[in-house]
PQR file of N, CA, C, O and H, with PARSE charges and radii, in Angstrom:
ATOM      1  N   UNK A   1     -12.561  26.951 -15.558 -0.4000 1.5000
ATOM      2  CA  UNK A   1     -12.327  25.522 -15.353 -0.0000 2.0000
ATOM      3  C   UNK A   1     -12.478  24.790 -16.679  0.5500 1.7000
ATOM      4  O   UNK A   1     -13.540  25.031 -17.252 -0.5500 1.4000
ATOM      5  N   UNK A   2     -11.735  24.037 -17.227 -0.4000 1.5000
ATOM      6  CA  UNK A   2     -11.554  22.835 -18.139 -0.0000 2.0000
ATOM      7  C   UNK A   2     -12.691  21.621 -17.829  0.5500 1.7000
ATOM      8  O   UNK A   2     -13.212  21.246 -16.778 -0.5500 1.4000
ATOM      9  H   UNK A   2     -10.872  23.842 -16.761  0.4000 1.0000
ATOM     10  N   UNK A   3     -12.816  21.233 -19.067 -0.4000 1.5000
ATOM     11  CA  UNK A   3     -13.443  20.036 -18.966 -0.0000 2.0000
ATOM     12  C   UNK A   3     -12.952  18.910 -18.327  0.5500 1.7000
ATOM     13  O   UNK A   3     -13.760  18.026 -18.043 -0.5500 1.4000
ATOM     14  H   UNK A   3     -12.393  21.537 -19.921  0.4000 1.0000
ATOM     15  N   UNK A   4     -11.652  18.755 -18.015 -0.4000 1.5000
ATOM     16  CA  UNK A   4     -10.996  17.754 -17.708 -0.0000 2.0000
ATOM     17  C   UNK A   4     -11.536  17.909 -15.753  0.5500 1.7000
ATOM     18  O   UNK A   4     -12.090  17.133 -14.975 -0.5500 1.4000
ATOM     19  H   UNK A   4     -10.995  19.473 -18.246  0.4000 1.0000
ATOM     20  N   UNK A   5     -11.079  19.118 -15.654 -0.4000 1.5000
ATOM     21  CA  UNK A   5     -11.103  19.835 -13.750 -0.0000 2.0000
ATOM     22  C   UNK A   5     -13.047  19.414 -13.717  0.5500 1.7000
ATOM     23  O   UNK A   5     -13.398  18.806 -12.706 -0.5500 1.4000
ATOM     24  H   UNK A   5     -10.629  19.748 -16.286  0.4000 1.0000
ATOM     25  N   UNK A   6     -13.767  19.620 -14.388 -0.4000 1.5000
ATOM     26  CA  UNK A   6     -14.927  19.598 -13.890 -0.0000 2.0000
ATOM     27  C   UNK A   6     -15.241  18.037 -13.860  0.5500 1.7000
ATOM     28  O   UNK A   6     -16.182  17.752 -13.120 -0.5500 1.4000
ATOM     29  H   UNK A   6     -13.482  20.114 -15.210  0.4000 1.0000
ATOM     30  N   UNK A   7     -14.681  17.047 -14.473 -0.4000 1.5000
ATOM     31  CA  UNK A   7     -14.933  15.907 -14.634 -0.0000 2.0000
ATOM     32  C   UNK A   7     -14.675  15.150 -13.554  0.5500 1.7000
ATOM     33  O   UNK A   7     -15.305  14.214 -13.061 -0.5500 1.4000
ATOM     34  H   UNK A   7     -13.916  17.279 -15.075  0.4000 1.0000
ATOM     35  N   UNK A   8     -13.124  15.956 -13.084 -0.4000 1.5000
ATOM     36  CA  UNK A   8     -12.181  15.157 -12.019 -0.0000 2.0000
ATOM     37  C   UNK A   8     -13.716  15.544 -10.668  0.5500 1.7000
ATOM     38  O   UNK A   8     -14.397  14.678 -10.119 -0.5500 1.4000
ATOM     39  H   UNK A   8     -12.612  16.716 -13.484  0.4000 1.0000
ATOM     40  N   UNK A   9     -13.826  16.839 -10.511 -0.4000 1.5000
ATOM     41  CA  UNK A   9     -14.856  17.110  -9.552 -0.0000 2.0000
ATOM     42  C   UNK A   9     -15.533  16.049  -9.246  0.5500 1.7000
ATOM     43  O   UNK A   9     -15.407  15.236  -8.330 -0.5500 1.4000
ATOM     44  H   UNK A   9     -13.273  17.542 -10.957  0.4000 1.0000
ATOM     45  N   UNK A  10     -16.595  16.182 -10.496 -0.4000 1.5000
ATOM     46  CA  UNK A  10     -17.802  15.505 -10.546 -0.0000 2.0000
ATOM     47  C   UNK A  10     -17.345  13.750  -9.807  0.5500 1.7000
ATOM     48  O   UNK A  10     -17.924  13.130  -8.915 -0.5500 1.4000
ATOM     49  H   UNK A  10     -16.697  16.842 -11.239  0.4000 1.0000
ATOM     50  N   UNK A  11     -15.710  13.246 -10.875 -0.4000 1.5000
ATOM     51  CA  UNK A  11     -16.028  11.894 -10.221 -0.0000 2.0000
ATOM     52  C   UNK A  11     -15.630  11.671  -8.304  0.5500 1.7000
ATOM     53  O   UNK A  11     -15.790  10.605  -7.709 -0.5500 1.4000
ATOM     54  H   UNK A  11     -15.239  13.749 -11.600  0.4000 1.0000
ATOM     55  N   UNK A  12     -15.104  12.975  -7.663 -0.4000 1.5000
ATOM     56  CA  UNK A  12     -14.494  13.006  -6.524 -0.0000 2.0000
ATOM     57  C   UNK A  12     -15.816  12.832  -5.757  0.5500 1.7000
ATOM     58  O   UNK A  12     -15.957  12.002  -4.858 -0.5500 1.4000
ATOM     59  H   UNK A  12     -14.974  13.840  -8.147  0.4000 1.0000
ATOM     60  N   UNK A  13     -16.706  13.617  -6.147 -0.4000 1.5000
ATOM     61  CA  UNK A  13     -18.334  13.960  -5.407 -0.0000 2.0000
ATOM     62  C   UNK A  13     -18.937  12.671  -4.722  0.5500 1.7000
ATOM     63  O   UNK A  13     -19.286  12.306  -3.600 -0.5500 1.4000
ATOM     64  H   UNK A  13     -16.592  14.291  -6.876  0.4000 1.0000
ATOM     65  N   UNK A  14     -18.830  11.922  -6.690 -0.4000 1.5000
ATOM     66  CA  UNK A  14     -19.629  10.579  -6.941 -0.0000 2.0000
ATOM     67  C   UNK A  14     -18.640   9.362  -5.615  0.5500 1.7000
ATOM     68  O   UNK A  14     -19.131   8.578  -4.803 -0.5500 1.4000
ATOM     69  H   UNK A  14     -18.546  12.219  -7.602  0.4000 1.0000
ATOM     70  N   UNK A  15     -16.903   9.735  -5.945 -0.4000 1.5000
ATOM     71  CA  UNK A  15     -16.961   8.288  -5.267 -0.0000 2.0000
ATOM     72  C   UNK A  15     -17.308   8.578  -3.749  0.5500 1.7000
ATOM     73  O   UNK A  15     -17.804   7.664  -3.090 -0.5500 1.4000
ATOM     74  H   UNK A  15     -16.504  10.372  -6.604  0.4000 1.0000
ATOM     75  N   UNK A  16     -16.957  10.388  -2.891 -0.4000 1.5000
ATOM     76  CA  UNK A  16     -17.705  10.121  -1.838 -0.0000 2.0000
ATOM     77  C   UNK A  16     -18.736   9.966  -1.369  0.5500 1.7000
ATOM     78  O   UNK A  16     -18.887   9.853  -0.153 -0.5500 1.4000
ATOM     79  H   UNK A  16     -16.553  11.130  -3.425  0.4000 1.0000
ATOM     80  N   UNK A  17     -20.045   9.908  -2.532 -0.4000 1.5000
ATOM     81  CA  UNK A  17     -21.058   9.488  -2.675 -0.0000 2.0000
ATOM     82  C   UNK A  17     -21.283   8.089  -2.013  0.5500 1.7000
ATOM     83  O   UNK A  17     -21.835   7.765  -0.961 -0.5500 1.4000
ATOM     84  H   UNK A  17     -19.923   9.999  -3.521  0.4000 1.0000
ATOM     85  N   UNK A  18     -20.534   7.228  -3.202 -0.4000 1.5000
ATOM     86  CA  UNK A  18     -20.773   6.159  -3.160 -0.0000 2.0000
ATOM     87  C   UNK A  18     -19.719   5.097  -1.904  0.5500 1.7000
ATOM     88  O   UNK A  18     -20.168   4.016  -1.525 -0.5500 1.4000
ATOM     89  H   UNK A  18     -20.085   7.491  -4.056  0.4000 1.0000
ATOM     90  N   UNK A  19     -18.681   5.489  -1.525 -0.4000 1.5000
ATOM     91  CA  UNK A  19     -18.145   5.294  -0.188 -0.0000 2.0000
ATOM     92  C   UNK A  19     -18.976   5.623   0.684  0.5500 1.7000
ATOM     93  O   UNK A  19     -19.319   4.677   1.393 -0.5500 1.4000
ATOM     94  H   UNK A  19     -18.316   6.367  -1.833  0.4000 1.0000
ATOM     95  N   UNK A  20     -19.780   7.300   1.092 -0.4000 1.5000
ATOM     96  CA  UNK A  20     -20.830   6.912   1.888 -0.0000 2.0000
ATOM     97  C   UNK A  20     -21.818   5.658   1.952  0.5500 1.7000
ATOM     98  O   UNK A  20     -22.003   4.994   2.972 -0.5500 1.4000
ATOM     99  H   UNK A  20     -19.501   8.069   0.516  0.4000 1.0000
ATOM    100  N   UNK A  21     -22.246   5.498   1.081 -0.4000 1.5000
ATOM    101  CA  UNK A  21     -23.566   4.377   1.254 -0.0000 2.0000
ATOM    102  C   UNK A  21     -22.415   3.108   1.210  0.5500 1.7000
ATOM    103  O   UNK A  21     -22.749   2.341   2.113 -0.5500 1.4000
ATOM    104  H   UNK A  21     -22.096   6.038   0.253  0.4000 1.0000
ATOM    105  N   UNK A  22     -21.638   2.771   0.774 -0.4000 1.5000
ATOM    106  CA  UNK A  22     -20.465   1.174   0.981 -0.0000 2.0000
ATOM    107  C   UNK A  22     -20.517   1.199   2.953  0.5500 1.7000
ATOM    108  O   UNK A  22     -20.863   0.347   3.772 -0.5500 1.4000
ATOM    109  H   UNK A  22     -21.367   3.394   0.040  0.4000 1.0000
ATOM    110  N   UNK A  23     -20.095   2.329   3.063 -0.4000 1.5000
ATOM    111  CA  UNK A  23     -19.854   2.231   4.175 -0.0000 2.0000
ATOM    112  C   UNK A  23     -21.212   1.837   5.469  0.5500 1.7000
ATOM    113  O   UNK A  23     -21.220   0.879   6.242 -0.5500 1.4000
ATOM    114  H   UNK A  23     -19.814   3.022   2.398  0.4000 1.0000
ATOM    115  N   UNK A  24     -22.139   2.822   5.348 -0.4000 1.5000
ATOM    116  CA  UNK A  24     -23.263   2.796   5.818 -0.0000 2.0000
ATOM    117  C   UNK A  24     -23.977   1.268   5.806  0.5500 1.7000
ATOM    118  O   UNK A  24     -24.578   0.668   6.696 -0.5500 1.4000
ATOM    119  H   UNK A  24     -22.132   3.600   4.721  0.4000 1.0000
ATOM    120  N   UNK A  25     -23.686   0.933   4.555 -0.4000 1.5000
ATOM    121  CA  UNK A  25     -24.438  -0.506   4.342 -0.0000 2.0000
ATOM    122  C   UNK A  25     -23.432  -1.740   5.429  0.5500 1.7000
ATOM    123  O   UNK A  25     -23.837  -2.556   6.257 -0.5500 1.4000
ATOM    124  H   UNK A  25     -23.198   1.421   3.832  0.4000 1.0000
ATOM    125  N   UNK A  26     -22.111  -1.429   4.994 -0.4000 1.5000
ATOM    126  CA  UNK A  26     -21.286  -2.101   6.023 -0.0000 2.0000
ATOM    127  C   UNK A  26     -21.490  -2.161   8.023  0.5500 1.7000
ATOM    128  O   UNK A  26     -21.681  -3.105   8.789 -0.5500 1.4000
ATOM    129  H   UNK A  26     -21.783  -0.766   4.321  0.4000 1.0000
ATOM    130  N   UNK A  27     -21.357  -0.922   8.209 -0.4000 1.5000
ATOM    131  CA  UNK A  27     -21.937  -0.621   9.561 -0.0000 2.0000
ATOM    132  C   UNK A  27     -23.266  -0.973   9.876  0.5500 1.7000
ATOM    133  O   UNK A  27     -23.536  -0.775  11.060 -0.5500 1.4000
ATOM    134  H   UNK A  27     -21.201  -0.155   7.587  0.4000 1.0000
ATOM    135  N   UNK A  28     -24.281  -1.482   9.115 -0.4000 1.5000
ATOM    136  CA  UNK A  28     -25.345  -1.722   9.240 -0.0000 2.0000
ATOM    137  C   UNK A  28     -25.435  -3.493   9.264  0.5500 1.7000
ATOM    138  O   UNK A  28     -26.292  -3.969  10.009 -0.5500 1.4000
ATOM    139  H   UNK A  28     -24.062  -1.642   8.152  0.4000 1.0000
ATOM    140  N   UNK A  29     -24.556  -4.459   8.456 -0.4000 1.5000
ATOM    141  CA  UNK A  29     -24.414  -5.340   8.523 -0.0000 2.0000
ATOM    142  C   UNK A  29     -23.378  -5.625   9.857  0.5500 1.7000
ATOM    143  O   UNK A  29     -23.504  -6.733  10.378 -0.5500 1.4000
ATOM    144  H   UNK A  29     -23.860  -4.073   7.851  0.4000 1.0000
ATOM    145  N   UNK A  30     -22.398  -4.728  10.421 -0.4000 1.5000
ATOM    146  CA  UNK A  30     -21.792  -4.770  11.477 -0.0000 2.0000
ATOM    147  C   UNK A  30     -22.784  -5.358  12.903  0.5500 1.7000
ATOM    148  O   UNK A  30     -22.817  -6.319  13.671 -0.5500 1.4000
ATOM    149  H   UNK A  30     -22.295  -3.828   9.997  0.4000 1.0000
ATOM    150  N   UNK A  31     -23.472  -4.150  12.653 -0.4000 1.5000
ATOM    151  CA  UNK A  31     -24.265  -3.817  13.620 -0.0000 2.0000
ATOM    152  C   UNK A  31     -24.989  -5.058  13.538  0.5500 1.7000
ATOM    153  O   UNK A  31     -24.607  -5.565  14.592 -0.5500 1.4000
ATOM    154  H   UNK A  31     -23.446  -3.369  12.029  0.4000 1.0000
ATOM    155  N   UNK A  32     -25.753  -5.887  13.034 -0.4000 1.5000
ATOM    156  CA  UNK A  32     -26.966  -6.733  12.692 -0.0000 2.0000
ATOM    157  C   UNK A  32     -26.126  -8.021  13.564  0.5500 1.7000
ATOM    158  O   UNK A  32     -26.724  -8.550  14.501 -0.5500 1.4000
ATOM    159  H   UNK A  32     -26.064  -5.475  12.177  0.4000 1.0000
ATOM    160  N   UNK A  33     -24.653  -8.508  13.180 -0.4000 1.5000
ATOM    161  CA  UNK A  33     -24.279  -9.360  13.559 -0.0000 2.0000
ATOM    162  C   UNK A  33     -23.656  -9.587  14.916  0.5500 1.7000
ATOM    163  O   UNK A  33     -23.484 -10.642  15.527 -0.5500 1.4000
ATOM    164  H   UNK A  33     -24.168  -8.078  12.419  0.4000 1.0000
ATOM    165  N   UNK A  34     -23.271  -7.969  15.335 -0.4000 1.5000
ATOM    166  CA  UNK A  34     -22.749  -8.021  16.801 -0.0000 2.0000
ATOM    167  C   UNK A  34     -24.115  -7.966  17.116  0.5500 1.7000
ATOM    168  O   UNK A  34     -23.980  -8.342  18.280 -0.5500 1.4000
ATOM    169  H   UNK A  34     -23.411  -7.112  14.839  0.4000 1.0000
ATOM    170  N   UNK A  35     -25.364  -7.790  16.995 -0.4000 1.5000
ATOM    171  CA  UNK A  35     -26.851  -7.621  18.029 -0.0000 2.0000
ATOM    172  C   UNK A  35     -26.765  -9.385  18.082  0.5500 1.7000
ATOM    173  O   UNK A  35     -26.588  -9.948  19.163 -0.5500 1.4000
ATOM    174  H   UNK A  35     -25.473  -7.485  16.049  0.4000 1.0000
ATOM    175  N   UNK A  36     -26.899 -10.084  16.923 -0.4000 1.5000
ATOM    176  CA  UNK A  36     -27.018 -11.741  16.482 -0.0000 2.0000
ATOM    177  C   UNK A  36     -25.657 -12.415  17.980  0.5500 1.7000
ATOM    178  O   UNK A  36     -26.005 -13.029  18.988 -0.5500 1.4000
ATOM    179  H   UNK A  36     -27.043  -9.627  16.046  0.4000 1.0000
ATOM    180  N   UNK A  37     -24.414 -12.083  17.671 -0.4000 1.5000
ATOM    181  CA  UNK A  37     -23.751 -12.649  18.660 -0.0000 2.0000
ATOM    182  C   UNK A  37     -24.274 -12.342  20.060  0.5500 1.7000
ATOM    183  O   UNK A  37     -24.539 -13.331  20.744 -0.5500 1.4000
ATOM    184  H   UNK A  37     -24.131 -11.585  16.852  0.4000 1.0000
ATOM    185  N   UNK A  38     -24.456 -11.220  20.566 -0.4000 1.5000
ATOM    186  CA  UNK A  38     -24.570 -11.074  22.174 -0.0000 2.0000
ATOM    187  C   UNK A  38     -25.760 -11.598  22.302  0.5500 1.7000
ATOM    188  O   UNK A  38     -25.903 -12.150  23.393 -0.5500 1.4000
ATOM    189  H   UNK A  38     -24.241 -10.417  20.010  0.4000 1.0000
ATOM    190  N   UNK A  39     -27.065 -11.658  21.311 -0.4000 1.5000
ATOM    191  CA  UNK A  39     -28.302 -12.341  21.651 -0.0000 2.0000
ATOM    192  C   UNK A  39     -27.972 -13.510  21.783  0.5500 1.7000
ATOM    193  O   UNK A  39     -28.497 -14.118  22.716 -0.5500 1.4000
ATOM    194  H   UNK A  39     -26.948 -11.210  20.425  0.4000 1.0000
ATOM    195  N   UNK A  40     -27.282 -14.022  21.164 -0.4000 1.5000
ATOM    196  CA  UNK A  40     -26.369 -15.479  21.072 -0.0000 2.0000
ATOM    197  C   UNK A  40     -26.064 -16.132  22.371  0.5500 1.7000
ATOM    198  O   UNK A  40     -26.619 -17.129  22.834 -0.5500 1.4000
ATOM    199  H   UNK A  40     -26.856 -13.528  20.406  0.4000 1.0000
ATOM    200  N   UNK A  41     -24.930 -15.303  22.990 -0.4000 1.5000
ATOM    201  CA  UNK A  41     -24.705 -15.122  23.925 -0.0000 2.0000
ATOM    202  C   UNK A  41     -25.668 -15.168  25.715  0.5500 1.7000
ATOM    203  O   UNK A  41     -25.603 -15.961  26.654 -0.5500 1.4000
ATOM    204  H   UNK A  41     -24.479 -14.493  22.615  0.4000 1.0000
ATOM    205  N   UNK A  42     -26.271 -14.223  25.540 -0.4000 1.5000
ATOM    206  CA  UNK A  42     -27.442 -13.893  26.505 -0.0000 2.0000
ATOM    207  C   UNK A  42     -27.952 -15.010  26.772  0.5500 1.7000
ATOM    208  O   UNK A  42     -28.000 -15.429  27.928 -0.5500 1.4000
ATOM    209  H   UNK A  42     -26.324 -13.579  24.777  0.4000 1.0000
ATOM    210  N   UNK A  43     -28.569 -15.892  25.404 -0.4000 1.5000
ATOM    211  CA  UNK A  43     -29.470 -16.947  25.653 -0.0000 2.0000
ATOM    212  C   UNK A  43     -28.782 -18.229  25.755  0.5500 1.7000
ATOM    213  O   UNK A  43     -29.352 -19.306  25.930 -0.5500 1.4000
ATOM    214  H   UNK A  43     -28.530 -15.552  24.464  0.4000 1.0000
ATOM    215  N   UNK A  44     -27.425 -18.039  25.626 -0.4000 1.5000
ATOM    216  CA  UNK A  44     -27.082 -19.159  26.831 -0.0000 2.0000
ATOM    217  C   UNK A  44     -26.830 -19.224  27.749  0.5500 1.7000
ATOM    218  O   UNK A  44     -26.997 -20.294  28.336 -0.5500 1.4000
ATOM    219  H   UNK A  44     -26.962 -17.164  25.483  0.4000 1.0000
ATOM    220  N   UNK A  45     -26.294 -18.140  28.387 -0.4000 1.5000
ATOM    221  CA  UNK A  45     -26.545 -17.994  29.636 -0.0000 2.0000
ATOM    222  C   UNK A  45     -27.597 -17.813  30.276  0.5500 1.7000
ATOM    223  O   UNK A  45     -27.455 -18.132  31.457 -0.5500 1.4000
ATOM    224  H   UNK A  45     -26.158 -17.271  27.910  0.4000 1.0000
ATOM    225  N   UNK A  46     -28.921 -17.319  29.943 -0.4000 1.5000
ATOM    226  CA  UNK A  46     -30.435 -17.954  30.236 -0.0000 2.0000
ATOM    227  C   UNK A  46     -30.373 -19.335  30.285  0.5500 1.7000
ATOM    228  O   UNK A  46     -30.348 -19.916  31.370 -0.5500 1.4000
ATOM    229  H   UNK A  46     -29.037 -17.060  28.984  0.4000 1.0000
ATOM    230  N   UNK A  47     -30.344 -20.009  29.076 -0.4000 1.5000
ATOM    231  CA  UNK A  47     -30.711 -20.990  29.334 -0.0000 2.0000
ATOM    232  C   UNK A  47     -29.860 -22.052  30.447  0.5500 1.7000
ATOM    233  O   UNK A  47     -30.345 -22.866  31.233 -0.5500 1.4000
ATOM    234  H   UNK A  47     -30.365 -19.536  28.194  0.4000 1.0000
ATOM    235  N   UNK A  48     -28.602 -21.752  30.224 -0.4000 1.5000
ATOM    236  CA  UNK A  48     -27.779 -22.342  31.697 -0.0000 2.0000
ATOM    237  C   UNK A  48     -28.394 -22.055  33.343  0.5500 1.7000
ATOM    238  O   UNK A  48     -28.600 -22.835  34.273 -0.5500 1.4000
ATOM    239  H   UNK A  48     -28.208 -21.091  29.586  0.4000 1.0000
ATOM    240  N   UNK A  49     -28.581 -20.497  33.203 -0.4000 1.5000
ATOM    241  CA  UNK A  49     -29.331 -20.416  34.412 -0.0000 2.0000
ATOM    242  C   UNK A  49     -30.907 -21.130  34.693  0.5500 1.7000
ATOM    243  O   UNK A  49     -31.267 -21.650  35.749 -0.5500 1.4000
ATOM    244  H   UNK A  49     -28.414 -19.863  32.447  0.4000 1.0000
ATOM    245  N   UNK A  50     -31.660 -21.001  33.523 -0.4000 1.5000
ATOM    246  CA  UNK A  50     -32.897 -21.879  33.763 -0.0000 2.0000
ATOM    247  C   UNK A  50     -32.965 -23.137  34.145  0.5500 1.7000
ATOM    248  O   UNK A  50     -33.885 -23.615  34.808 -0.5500 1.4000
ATOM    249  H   UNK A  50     -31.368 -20.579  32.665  0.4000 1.0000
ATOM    250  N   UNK A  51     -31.639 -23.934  33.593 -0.4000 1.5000
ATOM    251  CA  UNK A  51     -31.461 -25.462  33.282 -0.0000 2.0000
ATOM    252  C   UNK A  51     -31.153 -25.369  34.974  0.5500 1.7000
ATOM    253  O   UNK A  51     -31.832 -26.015  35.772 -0.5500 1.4000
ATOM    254  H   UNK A  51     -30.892 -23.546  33.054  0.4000 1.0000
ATOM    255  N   UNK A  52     -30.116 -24.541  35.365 -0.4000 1.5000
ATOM    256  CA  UNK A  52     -29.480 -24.950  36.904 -0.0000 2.0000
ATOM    257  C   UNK A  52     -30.820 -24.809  37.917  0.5500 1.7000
ATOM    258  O   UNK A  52     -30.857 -25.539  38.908 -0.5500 1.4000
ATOM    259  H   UNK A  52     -29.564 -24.016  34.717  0.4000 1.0000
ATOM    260  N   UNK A  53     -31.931 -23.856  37.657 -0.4000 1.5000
ATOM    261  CA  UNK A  53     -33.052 -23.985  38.435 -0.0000 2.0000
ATOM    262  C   UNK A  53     -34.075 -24.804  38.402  0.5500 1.7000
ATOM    263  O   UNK A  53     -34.799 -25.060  39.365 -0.5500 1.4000
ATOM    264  H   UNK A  53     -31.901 -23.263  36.852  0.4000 1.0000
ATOM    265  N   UNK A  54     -34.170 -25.220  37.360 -0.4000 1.5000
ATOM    266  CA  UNK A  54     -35.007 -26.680  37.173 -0.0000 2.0000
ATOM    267  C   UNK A  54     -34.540 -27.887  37.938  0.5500 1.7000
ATOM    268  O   UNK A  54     -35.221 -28.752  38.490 -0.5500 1.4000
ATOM    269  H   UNK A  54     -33.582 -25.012  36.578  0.4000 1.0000
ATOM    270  N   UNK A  55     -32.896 -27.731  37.833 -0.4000 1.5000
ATOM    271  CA  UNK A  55     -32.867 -28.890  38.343 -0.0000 2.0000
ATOM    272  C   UNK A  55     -32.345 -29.312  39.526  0.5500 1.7000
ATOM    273  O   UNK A  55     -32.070 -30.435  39.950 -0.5500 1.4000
ATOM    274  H   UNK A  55     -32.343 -27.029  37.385  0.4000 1.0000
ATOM    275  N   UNK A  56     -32.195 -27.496  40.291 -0.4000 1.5000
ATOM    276  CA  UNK A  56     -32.020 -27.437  41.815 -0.0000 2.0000
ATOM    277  C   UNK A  56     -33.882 -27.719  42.386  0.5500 1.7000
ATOM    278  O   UNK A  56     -34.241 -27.976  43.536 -0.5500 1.4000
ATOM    279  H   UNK A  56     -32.418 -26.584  39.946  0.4000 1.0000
ATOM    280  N   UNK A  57     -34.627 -27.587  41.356 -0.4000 1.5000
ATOM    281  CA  UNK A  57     -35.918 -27.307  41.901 -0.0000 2.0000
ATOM    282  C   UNK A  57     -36.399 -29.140  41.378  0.5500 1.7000
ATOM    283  O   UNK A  57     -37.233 -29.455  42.227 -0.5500 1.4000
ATOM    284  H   UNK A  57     -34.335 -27.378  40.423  0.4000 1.0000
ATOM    285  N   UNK A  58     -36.282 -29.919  40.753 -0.4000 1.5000
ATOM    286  CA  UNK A  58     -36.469 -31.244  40.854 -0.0000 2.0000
ATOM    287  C   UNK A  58     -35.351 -32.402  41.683  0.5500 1.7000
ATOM    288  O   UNK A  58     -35.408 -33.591  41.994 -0.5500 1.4000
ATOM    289  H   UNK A  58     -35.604 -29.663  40.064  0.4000 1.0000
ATOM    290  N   UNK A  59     -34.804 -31.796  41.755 -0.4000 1.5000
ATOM    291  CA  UNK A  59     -34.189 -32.548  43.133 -0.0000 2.0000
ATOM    292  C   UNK A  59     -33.991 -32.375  44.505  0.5500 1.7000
ATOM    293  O   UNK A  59     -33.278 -32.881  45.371 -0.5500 1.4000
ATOM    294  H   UNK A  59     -34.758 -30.830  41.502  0.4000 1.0000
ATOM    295  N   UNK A  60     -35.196 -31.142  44.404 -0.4000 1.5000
ATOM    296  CA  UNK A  60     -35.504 -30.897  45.921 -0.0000 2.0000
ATOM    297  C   UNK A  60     -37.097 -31.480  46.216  0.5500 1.7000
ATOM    298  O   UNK A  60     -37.389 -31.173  47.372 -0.5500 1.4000
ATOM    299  H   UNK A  60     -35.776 -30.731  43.700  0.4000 1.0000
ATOM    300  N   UNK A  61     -38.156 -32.179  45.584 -0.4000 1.5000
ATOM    301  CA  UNK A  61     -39.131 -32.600  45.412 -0.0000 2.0000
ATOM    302  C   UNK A  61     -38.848 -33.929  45.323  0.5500 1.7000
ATOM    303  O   UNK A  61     -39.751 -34.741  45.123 -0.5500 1.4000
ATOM    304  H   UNK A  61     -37.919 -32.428  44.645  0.4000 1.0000
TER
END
């Protein structure tokens, strides 16, 4: 092998190296923001349902 072939190697290694972790870091920020939306989510519909029982439950008193 040539210096040139071992170089090409080495940088093929490095960029799937470094595409692993781009990626990983991406899916990890994926992940963080779809958990952020459906919690999002959830707690308004809690709170809609709480609001509708409060105030089936003060206008029955």
């Amino acid at each position: 092998m040539n210096k040139g072939t071992v170089w090409t190697v080495v940088g093929v290694i490095a960029a799937i190296a470094i595409a692993w972790i781009l990626v990983n870091i991406l899916f990890s920020v994926l992940a963080v923001i779809f958990k952020l939306l459906v919690v999002a989510v959830v707690a308004v519909i809690v709170f809609f349902l709480l609001r509708a029982a409060f105030a089936r439950g003060d206008s029955a008193s």
